[in-house]
C-alpha positions as MATLAB code, in Angstrom:
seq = 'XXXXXXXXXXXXXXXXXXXXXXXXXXXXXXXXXXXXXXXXXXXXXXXXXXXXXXXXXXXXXXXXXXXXXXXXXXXXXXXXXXXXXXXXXXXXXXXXXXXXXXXXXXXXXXXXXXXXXXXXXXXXXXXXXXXXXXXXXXXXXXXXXXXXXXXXXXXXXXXXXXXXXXXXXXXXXXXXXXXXXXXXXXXXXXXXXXXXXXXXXXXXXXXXXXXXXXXXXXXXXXXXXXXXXXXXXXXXXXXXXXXXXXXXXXXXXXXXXXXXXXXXXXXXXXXXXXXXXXXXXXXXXXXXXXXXXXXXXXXXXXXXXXXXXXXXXXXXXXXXXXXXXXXXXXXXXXXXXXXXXXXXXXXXXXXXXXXXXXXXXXXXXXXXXXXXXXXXXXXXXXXXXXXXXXXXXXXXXXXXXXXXXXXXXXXXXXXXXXXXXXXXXXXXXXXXXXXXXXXXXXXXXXXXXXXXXXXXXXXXXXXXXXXXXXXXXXXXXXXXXXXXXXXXXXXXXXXXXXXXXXXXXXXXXXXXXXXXXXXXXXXXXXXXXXXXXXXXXXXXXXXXXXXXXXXXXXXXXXXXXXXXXXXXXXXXXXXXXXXXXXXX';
ca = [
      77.083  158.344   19.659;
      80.673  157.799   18.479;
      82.431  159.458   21.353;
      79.864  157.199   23.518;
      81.526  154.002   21.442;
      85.260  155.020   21.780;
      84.465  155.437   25.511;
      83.092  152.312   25.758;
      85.771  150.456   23.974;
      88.427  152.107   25.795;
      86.571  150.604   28.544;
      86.560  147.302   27.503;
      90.174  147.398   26.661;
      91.115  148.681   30.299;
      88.743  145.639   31.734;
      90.355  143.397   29.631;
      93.963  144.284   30.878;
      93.018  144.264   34.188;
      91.623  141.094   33.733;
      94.846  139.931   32.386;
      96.571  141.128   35.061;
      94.374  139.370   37.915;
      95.289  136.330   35.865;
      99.121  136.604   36.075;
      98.973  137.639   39.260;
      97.790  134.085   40.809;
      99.563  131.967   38.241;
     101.651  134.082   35.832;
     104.531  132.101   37.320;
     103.063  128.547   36.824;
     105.209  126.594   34.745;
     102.399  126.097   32.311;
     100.854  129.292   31.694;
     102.301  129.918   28.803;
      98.483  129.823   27.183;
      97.500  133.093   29.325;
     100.919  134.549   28.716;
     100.357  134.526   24.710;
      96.970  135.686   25.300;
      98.517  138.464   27.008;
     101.041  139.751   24.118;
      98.477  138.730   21.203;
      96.141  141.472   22.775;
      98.470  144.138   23.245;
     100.145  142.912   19.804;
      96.732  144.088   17.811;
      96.598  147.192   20.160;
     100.374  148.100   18.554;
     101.459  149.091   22.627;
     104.889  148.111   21.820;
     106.164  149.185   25.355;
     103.693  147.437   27.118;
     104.399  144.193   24.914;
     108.205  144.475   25.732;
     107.429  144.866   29.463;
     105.514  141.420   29.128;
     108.660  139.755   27.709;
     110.371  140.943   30.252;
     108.323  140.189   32.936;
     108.718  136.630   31.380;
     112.210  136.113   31.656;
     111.656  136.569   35.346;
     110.507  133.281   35.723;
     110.684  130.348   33.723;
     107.960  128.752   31.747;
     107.485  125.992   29.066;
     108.847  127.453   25.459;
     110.970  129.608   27.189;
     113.286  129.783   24.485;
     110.432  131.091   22.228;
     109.557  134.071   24.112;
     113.835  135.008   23.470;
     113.412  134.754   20.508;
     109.729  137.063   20.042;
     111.799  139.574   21.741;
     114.691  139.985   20.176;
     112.859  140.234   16.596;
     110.599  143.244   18.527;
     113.499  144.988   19.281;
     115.115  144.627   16.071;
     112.173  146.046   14.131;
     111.238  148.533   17.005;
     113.027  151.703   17.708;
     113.847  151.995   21.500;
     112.369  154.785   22.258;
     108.716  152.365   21.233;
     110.286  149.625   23.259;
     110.633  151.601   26.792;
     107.632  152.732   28.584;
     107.784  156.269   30.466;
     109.123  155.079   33.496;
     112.121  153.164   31.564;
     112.867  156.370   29.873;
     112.925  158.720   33.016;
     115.096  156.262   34.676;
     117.457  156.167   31.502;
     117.632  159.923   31.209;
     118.075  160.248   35.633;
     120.985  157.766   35.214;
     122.330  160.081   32.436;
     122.004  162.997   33.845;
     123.828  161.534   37.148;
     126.890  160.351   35.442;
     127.024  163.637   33.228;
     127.382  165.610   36.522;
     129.763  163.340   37.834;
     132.141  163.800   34.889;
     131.804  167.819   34.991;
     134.728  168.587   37.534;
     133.818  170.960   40.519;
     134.184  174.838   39.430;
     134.743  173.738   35.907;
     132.870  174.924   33.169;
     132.870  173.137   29.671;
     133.411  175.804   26.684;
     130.436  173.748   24.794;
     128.563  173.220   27.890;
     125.939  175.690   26.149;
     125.783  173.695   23.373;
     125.525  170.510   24.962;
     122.364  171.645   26.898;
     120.653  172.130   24.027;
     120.892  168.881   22.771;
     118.970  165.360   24.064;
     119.947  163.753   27.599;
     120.829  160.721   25.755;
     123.208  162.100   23.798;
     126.495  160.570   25.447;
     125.398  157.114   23.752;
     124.267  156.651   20.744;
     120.864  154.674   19.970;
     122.307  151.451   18.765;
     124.759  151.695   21.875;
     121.642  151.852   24.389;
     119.884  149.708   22.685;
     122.087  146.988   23.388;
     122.722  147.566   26.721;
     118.699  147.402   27.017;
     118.528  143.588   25.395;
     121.782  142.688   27.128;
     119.670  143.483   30.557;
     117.160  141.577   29.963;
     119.234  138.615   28.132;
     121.018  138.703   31.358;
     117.412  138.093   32.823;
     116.757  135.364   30.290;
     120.374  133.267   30.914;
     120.270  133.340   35.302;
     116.313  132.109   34.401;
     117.123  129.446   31.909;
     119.462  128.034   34.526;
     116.700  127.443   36.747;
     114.621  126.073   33.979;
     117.532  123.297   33.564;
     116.889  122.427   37.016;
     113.281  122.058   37.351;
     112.383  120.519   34.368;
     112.871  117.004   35.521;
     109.920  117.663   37.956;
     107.483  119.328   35.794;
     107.868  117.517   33.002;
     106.870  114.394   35.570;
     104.003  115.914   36.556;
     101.035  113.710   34.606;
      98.239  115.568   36.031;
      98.706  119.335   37.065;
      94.927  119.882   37.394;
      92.042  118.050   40.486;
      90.596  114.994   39.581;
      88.785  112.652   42.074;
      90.393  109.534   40.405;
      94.081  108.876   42.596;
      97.276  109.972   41.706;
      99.931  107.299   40.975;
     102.818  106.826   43.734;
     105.675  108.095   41.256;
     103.661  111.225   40.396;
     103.101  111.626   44.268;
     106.681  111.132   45.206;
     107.781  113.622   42.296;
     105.582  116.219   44.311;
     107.678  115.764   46.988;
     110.650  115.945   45.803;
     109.674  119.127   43.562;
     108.128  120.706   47.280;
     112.105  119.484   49.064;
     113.877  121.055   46.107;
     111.905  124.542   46.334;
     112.568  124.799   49.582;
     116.219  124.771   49.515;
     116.518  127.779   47.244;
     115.206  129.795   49.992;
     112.320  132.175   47.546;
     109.185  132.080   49.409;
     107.111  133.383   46.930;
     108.086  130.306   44.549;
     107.056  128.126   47.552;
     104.358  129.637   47.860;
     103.548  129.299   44.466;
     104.362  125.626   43.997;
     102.360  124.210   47.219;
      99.723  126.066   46.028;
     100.094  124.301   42.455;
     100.619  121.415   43.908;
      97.385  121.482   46.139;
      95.279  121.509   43.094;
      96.635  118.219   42.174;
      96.821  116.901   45.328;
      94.024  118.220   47.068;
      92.445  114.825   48.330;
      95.955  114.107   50.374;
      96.091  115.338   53.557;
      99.877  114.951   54.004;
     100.538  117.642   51.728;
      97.917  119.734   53.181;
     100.142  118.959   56.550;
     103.437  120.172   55.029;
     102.526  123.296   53.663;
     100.864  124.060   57.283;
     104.745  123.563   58.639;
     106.495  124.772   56.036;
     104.451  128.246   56.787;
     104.595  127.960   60.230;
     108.790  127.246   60.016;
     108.868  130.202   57.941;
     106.794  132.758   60.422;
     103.689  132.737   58.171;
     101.031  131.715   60.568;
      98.459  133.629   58.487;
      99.122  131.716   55.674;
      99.238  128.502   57.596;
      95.974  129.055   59.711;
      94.625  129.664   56.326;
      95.652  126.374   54.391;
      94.476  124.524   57.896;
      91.186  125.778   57.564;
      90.207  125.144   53.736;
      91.763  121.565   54.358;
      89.774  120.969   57.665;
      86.445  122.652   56.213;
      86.452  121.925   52.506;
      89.155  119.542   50.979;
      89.359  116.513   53.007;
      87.484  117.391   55.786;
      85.721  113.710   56.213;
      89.627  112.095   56.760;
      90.167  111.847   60.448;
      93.914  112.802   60.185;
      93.719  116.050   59.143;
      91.594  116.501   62.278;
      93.851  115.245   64.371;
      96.619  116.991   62.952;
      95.016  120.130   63.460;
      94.256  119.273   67.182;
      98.136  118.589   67.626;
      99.226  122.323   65.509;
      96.426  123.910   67.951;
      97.513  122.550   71.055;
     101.266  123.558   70.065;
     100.117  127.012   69.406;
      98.451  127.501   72.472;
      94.763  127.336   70.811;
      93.859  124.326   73.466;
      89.778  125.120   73.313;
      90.462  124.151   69.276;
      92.311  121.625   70.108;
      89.848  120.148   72.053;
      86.935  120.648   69.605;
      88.761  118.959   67.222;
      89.030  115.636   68.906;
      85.518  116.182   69.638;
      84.784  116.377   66.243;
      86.673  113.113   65.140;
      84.946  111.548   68.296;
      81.640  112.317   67.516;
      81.111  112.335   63.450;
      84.597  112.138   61.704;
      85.482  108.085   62.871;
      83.579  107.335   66.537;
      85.666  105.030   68.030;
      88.867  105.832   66.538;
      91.545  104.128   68.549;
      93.948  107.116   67.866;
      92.225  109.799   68.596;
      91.050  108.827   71.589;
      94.908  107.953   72.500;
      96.154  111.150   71.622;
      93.433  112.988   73.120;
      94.131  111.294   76.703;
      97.829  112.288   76.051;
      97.098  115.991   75.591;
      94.579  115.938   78.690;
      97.896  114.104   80.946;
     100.390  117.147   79.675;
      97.826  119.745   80.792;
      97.489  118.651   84.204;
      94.411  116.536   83.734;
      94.645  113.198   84.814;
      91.094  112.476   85.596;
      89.574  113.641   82.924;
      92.253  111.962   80.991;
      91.393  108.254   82.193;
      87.382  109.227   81.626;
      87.877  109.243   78.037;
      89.595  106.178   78.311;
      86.478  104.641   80.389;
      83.885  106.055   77.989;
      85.758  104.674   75.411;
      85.583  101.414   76.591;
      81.849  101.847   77.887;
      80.738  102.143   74.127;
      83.638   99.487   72.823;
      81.625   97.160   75.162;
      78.084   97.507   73.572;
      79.654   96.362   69.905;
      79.569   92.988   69.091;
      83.299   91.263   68.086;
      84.480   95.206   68.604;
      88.031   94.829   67.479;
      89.164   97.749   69.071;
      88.058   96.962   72.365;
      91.329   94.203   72.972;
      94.063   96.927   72.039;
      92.102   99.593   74.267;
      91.949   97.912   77.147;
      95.782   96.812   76.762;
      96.473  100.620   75.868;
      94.528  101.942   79.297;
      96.315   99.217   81.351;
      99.287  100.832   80.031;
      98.265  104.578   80.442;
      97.534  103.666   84.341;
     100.611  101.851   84.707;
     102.313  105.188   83.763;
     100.383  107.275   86.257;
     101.716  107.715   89.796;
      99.796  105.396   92.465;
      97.575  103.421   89.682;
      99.367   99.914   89.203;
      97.053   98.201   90.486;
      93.960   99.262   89.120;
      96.290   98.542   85.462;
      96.433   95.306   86.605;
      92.567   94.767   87.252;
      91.606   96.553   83.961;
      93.731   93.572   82.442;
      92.068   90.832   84.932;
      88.598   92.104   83.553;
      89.582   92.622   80.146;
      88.605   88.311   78.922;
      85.449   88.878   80.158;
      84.680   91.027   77.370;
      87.136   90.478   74.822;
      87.917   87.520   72.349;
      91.643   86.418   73.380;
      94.305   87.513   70.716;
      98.389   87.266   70.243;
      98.679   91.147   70.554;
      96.684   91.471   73.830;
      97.960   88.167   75.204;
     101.354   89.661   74.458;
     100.922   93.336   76.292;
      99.370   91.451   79.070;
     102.670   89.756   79.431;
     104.496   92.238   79.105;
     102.413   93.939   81.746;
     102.659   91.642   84.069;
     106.659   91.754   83.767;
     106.411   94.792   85.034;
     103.631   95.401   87.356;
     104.944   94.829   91.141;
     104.894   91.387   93.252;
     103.229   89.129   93.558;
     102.574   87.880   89.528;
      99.635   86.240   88.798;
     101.659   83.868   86.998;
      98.694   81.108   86.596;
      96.309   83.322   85.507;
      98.638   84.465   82.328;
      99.555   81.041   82.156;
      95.872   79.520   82.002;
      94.919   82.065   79.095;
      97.886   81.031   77.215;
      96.662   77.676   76.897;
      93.527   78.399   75.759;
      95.005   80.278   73.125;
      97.493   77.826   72.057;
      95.456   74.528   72.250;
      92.017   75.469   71.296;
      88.961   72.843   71.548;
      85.619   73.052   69.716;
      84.070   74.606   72.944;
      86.878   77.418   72.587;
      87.481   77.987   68.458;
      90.270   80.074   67.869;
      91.295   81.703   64.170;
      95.141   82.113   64.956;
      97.658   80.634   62.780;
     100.296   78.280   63.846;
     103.013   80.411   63.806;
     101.213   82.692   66.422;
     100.087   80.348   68.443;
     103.771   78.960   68.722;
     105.087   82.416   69.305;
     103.012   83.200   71.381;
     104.013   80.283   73.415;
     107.871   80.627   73.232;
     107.152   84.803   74.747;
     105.386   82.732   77.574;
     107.936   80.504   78.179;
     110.625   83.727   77.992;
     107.862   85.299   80.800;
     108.166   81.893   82.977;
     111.818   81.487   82.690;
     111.983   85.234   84.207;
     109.282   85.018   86.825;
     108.269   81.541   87.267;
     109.097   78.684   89.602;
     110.339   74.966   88.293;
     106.648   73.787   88.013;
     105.277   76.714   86.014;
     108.236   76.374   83.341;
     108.186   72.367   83.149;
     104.142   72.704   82.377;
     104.483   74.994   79.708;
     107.486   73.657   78.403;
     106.139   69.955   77.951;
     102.698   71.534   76.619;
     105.303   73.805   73.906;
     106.731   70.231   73.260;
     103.422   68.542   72.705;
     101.401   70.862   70.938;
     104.198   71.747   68.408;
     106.447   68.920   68.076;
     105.640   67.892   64.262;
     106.178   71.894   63.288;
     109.452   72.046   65.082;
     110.313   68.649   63.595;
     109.776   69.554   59.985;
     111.366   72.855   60.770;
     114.638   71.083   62.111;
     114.761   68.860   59.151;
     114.097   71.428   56.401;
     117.119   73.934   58.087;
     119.422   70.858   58.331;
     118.562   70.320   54.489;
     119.651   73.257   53.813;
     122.861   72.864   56.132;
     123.754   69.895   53.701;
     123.069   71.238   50.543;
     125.642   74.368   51.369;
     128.132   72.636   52.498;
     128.150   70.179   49.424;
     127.594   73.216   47.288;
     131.027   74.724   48.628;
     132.858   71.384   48.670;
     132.021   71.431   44.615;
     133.518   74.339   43.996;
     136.849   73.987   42.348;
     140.380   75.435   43.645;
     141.694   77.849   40.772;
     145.157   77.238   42.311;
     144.896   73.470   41.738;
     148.200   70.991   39.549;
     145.037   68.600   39.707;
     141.236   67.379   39.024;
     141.589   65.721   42.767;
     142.251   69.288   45.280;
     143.654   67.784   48.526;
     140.979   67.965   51.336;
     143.877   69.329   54.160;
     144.640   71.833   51.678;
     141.760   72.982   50.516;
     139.496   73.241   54.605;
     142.241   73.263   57.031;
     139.962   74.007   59.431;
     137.683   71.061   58.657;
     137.638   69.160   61.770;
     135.954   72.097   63.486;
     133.306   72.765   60.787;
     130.950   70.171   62.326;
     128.839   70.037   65.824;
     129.020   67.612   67.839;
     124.861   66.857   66.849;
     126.378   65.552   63.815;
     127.248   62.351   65.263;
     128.964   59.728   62.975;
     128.300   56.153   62.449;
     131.788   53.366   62.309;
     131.527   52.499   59.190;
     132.808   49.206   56.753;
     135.225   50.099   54.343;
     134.581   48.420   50.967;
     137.319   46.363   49.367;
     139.306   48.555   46.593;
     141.978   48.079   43.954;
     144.962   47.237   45.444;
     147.179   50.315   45.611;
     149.941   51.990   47.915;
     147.124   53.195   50.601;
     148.151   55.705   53.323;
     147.431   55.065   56.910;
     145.524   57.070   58.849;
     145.958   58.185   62.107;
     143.237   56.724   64.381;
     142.738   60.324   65.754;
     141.299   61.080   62.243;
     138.798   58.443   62.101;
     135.581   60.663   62.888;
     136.593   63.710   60.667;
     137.127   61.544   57.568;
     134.253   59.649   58.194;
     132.384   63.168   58.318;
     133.196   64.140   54.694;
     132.450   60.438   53.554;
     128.936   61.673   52.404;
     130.234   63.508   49.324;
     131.410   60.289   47.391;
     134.830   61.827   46.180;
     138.038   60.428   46.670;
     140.883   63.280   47.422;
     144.447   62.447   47.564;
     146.358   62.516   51.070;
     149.311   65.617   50.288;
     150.474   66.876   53.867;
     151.785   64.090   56.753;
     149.038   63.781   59.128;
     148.639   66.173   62.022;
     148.744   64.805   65.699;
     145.139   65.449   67.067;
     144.821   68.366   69.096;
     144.964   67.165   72.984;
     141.067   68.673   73.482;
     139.603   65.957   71.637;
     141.630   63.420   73.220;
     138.988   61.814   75.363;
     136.231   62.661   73.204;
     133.813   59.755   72.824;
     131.453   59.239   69.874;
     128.085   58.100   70.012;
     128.095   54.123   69.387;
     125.684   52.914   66.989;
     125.729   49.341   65.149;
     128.024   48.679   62.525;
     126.090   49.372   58.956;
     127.287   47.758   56.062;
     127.326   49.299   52.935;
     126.745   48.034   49.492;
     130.038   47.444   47.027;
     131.414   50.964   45.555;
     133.332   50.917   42.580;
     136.976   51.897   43.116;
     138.478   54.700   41.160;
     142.161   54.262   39.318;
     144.623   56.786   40.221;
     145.389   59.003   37.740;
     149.385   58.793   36.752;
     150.447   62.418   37.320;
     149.270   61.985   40.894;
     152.492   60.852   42.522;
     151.083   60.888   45.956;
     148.944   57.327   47.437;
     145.209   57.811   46.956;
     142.924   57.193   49.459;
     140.815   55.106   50.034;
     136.944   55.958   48.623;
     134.676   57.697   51.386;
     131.068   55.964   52.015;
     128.277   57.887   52.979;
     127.457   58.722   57.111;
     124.359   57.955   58.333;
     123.313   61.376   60.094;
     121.614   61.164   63.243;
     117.844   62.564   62.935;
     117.229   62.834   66.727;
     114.370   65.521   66.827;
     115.421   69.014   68.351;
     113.493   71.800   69.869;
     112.823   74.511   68.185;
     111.274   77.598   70.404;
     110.653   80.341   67.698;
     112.861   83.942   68.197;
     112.035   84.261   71.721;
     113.302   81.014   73.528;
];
């Protein structure tokens, strides 16, 4: 009965390493197992297997994990109170005594024989060092062990200590937790170990097992690295467990089949996102046209287009239906010999579909570059509808689209069209956007004004005085002004009679320009001759405006030079521009 109980606990304490050792093997190098790792040494702790409990600490300082530092220090106190010959298990020892049987025969010279060579056989291999002396050299190993890993540990611990949730939850990760993953995966994969990357994806997936993208990287990252097993085998518990219900692992797994030559896979997997994952999914049924073109098969290609568009057509206010029928138009356009029918697909296409900006704008852009003749009216008639809707045709589009919309027509017309076509749409631009453009204009020239004031107010650090000469401070003044600004003669106001400059009639409009800012500046440079291009240059005429009485400033006394006289305010012209969007 008692020999039956030793046997069986014996047993039990070989199921229970083994079972220890199943554990370490999938995630003894986890950053947090520490848990399973002190599980690990109080068990063989209680057993007293001292050699087995210094293997673990060495097997430790392999990789690093959290309270490194602790482990150090568990070790060196076992190997202070343990003698070495407890601390090494018997394969340590026969490799200690091989090594010192090596270097003893290397010292003995050839045909030499020691006189105490009799006496040193009798006595223990170790014998060249003494205990204490091998002792350290077997912590100074494995402290060697413990330094190159602590390194390591110094530059991973920014990532794992970011790591909120290391374990699967159905709730979302945050995005700084998910871009930590990412950089922790980019990191990895630099220091070229591919069992730590191995390691850490799979870590990572237990976290992130809901995302497909990092399902998708650790498929390339195998395949890059020649480990299609491993790859085919993350594919398939992504695809069949994880997140099989998200259409872009699917398609994802049609593309990685198709590249690797598995095209009946390929196939079924677009099938599958076809038929159950997301019916109607305009991507899929893109990409799976594509693959069908770069294997040779154009017809069947342009039937799943066509079937596509068969069951688009049965929905009511199908939303996908617009951007498939501009993506087909497209896909024939591309084929040899099928221009035409691209063109018809686009004439049918507002009989079934509610007109939009985006499929108004490929058909444009279709028609730009679809052969002679254009069927410029026909473009031109659906515009309108758009862009000046009536109760009998509602439309949902914002301003701004309609009026883009309108200036990429009149970019199309001004390319392709004839006089008449431009001037309609033009005037009908004009018409049906005139109070937009208008505020427009007047809100940018508001903010023209207020700039240029702002930079006039700033003061020269270089000034003698409160009054900084206007030549001085913009030479290039005269030119800072278009020739929209137009400026208005203007009625001086009487001032305080004072040793005025004369200006040169050239000058009038410029100085008239800055009158707006209410600030008189003192005249320091002899006036310039105006420059012979502006010679014959004509201003606007509008009637004389008299302004009320200004109150004149005194000249301060250290200004030696004659002040001039105080600027009124223009009257800016407010004739209503254009405005045609980014297109026109």
């Amino acid at each position: 009965m008692t020999l039956s109980l030793l046997n069986f606990i014996n047993i039990v304490w070989l199921l229970e390493e083994r079972l220890f050792e199943r554990g370490l093997a999938y995630v003894g190098t986890d950053y947090l197992s520490y848990s399973l790792w002190d599980e690990y040494i109080e068990f063989e702790y209680k057993h007293q297997e001292w050699s087995r409990l210094a293997m673990i600490y060495t097997r430790i300082f392999e990789n690093p994990i959290l309270y490194f530092d602790k482990y150090y220090s568990s070790f060196k106190e076992l190997a202070a109170n343990r003698p070495l010959s407890e601390l090494r298990t018997a394969d340590e020892a026969a490799a200690a005594a091989a090594s010192l049987v090596s270097e003893a025969s290397d010292n003995v010279t050839e045909g030499e024989v020691p006189s105490d060579a009799v006496e040193q056989s009798s006595k223990p291999v170790s014998a060249g060092l003494t205990e204490a002396e091998e002792l350290e050299k077997y912590i100074a190993i494995r402290e060697e062990m413990y330094k190159k890993a602590k390194e390591f540990d110094s530059k991973i611990v920014g990532f794992e200590t970011a790591i909120g949730r290391p374990y699967f939850h159905v709730k979302p990760l945050n995005a700084a937790e998910l871009e930590n993953w990412h950089n922790y995966l980019n990191f990895i994969e630099k220091e070229d170990d591919f069992s730590k990357v191995v390691k850490l994806y799979e870590r990572c997936l237990i976290a992130c097992a809901n995302y497909p993208e990092y399902w998708m990287r650790y498929v390339k990252c195998m395949e890059m690295r020649g480990s299609m097993d491993l790859a085919e085998n993350a594919l398939v518990r992504a695809t069949q467990v994880f997140v099989k219900r998200q259409p872009e692992i699917h398609l994802f797994a049609a593309w990685f089949k198709e590249h690797n030559g598995d095209i009946s896979g390929a196939r079924a997997a677009y099938e599958l996102v076809h038929t159950e994952i997301s019916p109607g999914l305009l991507e899929a049924i893109i990409k799976h046209a594509n693959m069908e073109r770069r294997l040779g098969n154009l017809e069947d290609a342009l039937s799943i287009y066509e079937q596509a568009i068969a069951i688009e057509k049965g929905k009511e206010h199908s939303q996908t239906l617009p951007v498939l029928f501009a993506q087909y138009a497209r896909f024939l356009y591309m084929a040899p010999g099928k221009e035409e029918k691209a063109r018809n697909i686009l004439m049918e296409a507002p009989e079934h579909v509610q007109l939009s900006k985006p499929f108004l704008e490929a058909m444009i852009s279709m028609e730009t570059m679809l052969p002679l003749p254009k069927r410029i009216e026909y473009v031109d008639t659906l515009v309108e509808k758009f862009i000046v809707p009536n109760p009998d045709n509602p439309n949902s589009a914002s301003m701004a689209e309609r009026e883009e919309l309108s200036s990429i027509l009149l970019e199309f017309l001004d390319l392709v069209g004839d006089a008449k076509f431009v001037k309609k749409a033009y005037d009908r631009h004009l018409k049906t956007f005139i109070n937009r453009t208008s505020a427009i204009l007047k809100k940018r020239l508001g903010e023209d004004l207020s700039s240029d004031k702002s930079k006039l107010a700033k003061a020269d650090p270089a000034a003698t005085s409160p009054a900084q000469s206007l030549a001085g401070a913009y030479p290039s003044a005269q030119n800072q002004w278009t020739a929209g600004y137009a400026v208005q003669p203007q009625a001086w106001p009487p001032v305080a009679p004072a040793p005025v400059q004369q200006w040169n009639p050239s000058y009038t409009q410029p100085a008239a320009a800055y009158g707006g800012y209410g600030t008189t500046y003192p005249q320091t440079s002899a006036p310039v001759p105006q420059a012979g291009t502006y010679a014959n240059y004509q201003p606007t005429t509008y009637p004389a405006q008299v302004y009320p009485q200004q109150q004149s400033y005194a000249q301060p006394a250290a200004v030696s030079a004659p002040v001039a006289a105080a600027a009124a305010t223009p009257q800016v012209s407010t004739v209503p521009q254009a405005y045609y969007g980014s297109y026109y």
